[in-house]
C-alpha positions as CSV (number, residue, x, y, z in Angstrom):
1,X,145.3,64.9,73.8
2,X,143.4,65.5,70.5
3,X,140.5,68.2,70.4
4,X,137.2,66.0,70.7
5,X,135.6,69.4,69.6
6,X,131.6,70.2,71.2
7,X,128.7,67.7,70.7
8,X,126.1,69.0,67.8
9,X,122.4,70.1,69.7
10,X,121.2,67.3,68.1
11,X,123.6,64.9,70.1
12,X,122.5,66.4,73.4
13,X,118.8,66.3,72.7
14,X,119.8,62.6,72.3
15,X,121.6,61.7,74.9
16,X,118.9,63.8,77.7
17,X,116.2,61.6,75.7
18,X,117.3,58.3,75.8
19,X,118.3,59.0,79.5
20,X,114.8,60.5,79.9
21,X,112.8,57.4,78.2
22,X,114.8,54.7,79.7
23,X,115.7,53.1,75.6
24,X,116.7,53.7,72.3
25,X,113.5,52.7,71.0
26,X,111.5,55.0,73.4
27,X,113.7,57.9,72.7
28,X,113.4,57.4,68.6
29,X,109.8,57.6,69.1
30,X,109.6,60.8,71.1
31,X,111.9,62.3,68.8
32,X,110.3,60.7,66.0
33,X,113.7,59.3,64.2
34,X,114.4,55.9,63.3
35,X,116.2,54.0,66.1
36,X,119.3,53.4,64.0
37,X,119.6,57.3,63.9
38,X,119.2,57.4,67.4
39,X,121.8,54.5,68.3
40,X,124.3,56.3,65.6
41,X,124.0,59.8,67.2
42,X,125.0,58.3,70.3
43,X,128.0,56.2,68.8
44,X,129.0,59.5,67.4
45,X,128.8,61.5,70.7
46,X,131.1,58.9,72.6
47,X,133.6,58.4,70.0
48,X,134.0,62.4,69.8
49,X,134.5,62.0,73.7
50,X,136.4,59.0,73.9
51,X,133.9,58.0,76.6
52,X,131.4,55.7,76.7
53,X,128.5,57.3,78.1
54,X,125.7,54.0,77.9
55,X,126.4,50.8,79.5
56,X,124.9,48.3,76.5
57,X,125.7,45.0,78.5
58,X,122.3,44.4,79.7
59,X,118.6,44.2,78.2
60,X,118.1,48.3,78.7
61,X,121.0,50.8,78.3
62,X,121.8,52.8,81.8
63,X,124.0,55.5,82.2
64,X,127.8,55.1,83.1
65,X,129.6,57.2,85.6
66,X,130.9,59.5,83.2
67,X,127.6,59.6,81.4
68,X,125.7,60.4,84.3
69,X,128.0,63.7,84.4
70,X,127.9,64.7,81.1
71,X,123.8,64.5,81.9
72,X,123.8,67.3,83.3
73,X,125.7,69.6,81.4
74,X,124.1,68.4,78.3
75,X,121.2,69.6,80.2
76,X,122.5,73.1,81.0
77,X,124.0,73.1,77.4
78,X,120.8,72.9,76.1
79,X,118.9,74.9,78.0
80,X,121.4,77.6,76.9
81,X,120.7,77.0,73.9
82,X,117.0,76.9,74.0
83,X,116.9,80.7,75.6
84,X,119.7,81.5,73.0
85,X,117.0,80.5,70.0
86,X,114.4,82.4,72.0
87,X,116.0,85.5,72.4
88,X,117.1,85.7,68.7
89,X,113.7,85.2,67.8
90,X,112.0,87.9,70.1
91,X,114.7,90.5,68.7
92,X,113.1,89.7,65.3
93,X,110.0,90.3,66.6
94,X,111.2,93.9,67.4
95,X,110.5,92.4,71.4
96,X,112.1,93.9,73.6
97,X,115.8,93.3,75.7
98,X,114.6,94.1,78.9
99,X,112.1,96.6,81.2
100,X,112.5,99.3,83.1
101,X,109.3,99.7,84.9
102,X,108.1,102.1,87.9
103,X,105.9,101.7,90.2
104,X,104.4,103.2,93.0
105,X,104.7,102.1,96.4
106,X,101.2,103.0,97.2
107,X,100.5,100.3,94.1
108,X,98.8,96.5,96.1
109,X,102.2,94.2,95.5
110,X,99.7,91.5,95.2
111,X,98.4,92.9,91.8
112,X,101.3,93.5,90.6
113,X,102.9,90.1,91.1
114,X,99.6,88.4,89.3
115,X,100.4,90.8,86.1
116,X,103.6,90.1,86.3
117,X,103.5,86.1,86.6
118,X,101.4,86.6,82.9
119,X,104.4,88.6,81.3
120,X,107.0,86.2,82.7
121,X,105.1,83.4,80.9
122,X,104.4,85.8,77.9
123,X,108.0,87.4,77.8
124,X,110.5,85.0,79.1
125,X,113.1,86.2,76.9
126,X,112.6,89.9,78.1
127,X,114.5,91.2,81.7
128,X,112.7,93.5,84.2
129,X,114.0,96.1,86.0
130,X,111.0,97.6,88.6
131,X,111.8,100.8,90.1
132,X,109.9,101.4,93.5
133,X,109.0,105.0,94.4
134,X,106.6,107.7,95.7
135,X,104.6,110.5,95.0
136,X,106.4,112.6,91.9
137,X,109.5,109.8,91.9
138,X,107.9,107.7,88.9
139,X,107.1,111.1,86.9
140,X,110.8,111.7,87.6
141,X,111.8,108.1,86.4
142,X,109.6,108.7,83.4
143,X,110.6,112.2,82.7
144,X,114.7,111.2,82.9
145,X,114.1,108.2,80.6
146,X,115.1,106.0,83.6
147,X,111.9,104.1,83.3
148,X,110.2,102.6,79.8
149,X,106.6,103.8,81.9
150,X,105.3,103.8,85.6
151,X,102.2,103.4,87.5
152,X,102.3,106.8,89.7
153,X,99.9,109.1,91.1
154,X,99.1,112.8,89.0
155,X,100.8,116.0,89.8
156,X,99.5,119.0,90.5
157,X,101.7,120.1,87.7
158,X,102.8,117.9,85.2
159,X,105.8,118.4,82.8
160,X,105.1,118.8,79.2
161,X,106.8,115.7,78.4
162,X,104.6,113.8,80.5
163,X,101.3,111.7,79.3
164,X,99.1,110.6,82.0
165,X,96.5,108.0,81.4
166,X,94.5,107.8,84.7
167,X,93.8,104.4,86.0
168,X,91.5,104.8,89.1
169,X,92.8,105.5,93.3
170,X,94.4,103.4,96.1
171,X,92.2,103.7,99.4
172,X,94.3,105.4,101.9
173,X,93.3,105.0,105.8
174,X,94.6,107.1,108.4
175,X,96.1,104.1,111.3
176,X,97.7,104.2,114.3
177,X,98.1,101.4,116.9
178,X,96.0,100.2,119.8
179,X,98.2,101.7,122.4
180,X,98.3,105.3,121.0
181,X,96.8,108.4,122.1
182,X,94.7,109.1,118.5
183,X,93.7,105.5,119.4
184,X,91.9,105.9,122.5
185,X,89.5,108.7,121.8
186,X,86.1,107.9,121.9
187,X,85.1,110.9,119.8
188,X,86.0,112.0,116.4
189,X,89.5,113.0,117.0
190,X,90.1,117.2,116.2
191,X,92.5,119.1,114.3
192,X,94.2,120.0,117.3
193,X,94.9,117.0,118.4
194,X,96.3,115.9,115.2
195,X,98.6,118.9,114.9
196,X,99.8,117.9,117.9
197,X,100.4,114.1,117.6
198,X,103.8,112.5,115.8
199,X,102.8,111.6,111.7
200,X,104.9,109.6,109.7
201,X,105.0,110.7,106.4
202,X,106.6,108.9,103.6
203,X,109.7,110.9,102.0
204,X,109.4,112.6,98.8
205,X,113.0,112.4,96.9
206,X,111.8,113.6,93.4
207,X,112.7,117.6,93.0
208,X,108.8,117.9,91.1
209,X,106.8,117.7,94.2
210,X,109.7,118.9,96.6
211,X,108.1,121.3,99.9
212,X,104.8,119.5,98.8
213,X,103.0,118.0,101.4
214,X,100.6,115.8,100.7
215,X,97.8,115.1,103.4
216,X,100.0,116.0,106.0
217,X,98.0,117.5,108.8
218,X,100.2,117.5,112.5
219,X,103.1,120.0,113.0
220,X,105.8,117.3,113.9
221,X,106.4,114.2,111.4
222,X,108.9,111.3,111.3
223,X,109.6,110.8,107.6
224,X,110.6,107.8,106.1
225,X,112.1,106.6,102.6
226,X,110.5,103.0,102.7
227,X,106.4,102.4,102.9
228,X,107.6,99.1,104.7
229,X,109.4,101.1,107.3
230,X,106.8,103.6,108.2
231,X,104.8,99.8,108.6
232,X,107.0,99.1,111.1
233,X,106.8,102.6,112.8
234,X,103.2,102.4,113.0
235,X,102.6,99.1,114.0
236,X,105.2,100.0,116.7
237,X,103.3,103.1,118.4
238,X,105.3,105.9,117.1
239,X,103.1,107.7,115.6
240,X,99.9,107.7,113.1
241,X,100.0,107.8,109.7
242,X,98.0,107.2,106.2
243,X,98.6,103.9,104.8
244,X,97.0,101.7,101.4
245,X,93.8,100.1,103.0
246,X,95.2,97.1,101.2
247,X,97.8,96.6,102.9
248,X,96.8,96.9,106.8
249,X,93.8,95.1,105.9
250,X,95.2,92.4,108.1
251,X,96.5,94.9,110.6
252,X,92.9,96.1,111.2
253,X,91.1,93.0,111.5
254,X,94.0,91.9,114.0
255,X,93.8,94.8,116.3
256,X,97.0,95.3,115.7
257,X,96.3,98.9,114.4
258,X,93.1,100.7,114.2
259,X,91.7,103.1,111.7
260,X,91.5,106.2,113.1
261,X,88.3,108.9,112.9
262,X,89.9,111.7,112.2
263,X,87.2,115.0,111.8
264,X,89.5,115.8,109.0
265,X,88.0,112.2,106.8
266,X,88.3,108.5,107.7
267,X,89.9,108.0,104.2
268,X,91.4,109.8,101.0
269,X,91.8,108.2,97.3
270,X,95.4,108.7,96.0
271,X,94.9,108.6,92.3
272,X,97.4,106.5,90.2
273,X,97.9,106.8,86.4
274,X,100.1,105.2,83.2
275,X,102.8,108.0,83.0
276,X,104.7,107.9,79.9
277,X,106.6,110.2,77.9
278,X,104.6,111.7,75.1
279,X,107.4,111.1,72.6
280,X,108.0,107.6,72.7
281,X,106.2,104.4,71.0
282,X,106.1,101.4,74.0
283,X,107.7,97.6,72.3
284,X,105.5,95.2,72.4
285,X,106.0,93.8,76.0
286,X,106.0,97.4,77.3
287,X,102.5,97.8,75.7
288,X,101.3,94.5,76.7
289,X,102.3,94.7,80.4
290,X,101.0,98.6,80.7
291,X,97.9,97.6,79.5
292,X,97.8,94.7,81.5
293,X,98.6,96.4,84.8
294,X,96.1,99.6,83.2
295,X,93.2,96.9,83.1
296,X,94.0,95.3,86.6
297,X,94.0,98.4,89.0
298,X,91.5,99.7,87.2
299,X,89.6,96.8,88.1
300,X,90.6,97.2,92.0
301,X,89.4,100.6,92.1
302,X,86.1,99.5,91.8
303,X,85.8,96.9,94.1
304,X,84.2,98.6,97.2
């Protein structure tokens, strides 16, 4: 069987067009060729397949079997293609490959997700790696050049390598649910009986803040590795904990946990920052989407 070879770009583009428009004619317009280009482009691509892929017998060309499956991976093909072109021109642009982001768990998701719907329509040649972590993790990410930058919250000490940029504070509410002891006092609740009472306090794995504890006030705690698990936890009675206002918003309007009044403060701001490494330059996406995510929680910081 000879080799038919590939089909040029330019053979594909034809053949999804004409499929597309329903007629030679309508496809030479949208392309804006001359139809006899368009009918030979065609001729071409089924003599290089030894296929006819147009049925020509009636008034307006349809699709045979066999065109109808090369369809779609002329589609595919092209596509390719397309993002291949893209990417070549991005690395000319000195754009970058791909991202390797952190982020903060105590960071509103929703934010995030709206910044990052504007890079994926900005960047769609660039990949995205988003590293989720607590407390000194993101300097950590930063630090081991594991992440390009992260959103994370400022250390008591920070390393010299480190620039912080600070951005504003997540709300923080102490919760616990309907059914728990913290729950049902009807006065501010005491130290004591916070010392006392189960906390669950989200794990810190990075080695800069290890033996820190960070508003940690009873004597017994369940930790956790996962802010969605120590959700969980709360929502299920096991003990009280601090948690982004954000994010049991929905919680606390339900009943399904309550905010509690603790003597100690009804709330504390945990402040976030851009943590970068002093001796790097941030691409061009990097800097767009730090500055991006910079503007946006700033902007949530001072909503009331």
């Amino acid at each position: 069987m000879p080799d038919v070879g590939f089909p040029s770009f330019e053979q594909l583009q034809v053949l999804i067009t004409v499929a597309d428009t329903g007629s030679f004619s309508a496809a030479a317009r949208r392309l804006n060729r001359a139809q006899s280009v368009i009918s030979y482009a065609v001729a071409q691509l089924e003599e290089q397949l030894g296929l006819a892929v147009f049925d020509r017998s009636g008034r307006i060309p349809q699709l045979t079997e066999g065109g109808r499956a090369l369809l779609a991976d002329a589609r595919r093909a092209t596509a390719s293609l397309d993002a291949l072109r893209a990417r070549a021109s991005a690395f000319q642009q000195g754009i970058e490959a791909e991202l390797r982001v952190g982020i903060d768990v105590m960071v509103p998701v929703g934010t995030v997700v709206h910044v990052l719907e504007a890079f994926a329509s900005r960047f769609p040649t660039v990949g995205l790696r988003l590293c989720m972590e607590a407390l000194g993790g993101i300097a950590e990410l930063v630090m081991g050049e594991n992440c390009d930058f992260g959103i994370g919250t400022e250390l008591t000490a920070m390393p010299d390598t480190i620039r912080l940029q600070p951005i504003g504070s997540v709300r923080l509410v102490p919760v616990a649910a309907p059914n728990h002891a913290l729950s049902r006092s009807q006065e501010p609740v005491g130290r004591e009986a916070v010392r006392d009472a189960t906390q669950i306090v989200l794990s810190d794995r990075s080695a800069l803040t290890k033996g820190q504890d960070i508003a940690v006030l009873s004597l017994r705690t369940w930790r956790v590795g996962d802010l969605g698990a120590k959700h969980a936890l709360l929502r299920a009675g096991l003990g009280w904990g601090n948690m982004p206002a954000l994010m049991v918003a929905e919680d606390l309007a339900s009943g399904r946990l309550v905010q509690l009044a603790l003597r100690e403060g009804r709330s504390y701001d945990y402040p976030l920052g851009l943590i970068r490494r002093g001796d790097r330059l941030l691409g061009p996406a990097a800097g767009w989407l730090a500055d991006e995510l910079v503007q946006a929680l700033s902007r949530l910081s001072q909503e009331p």
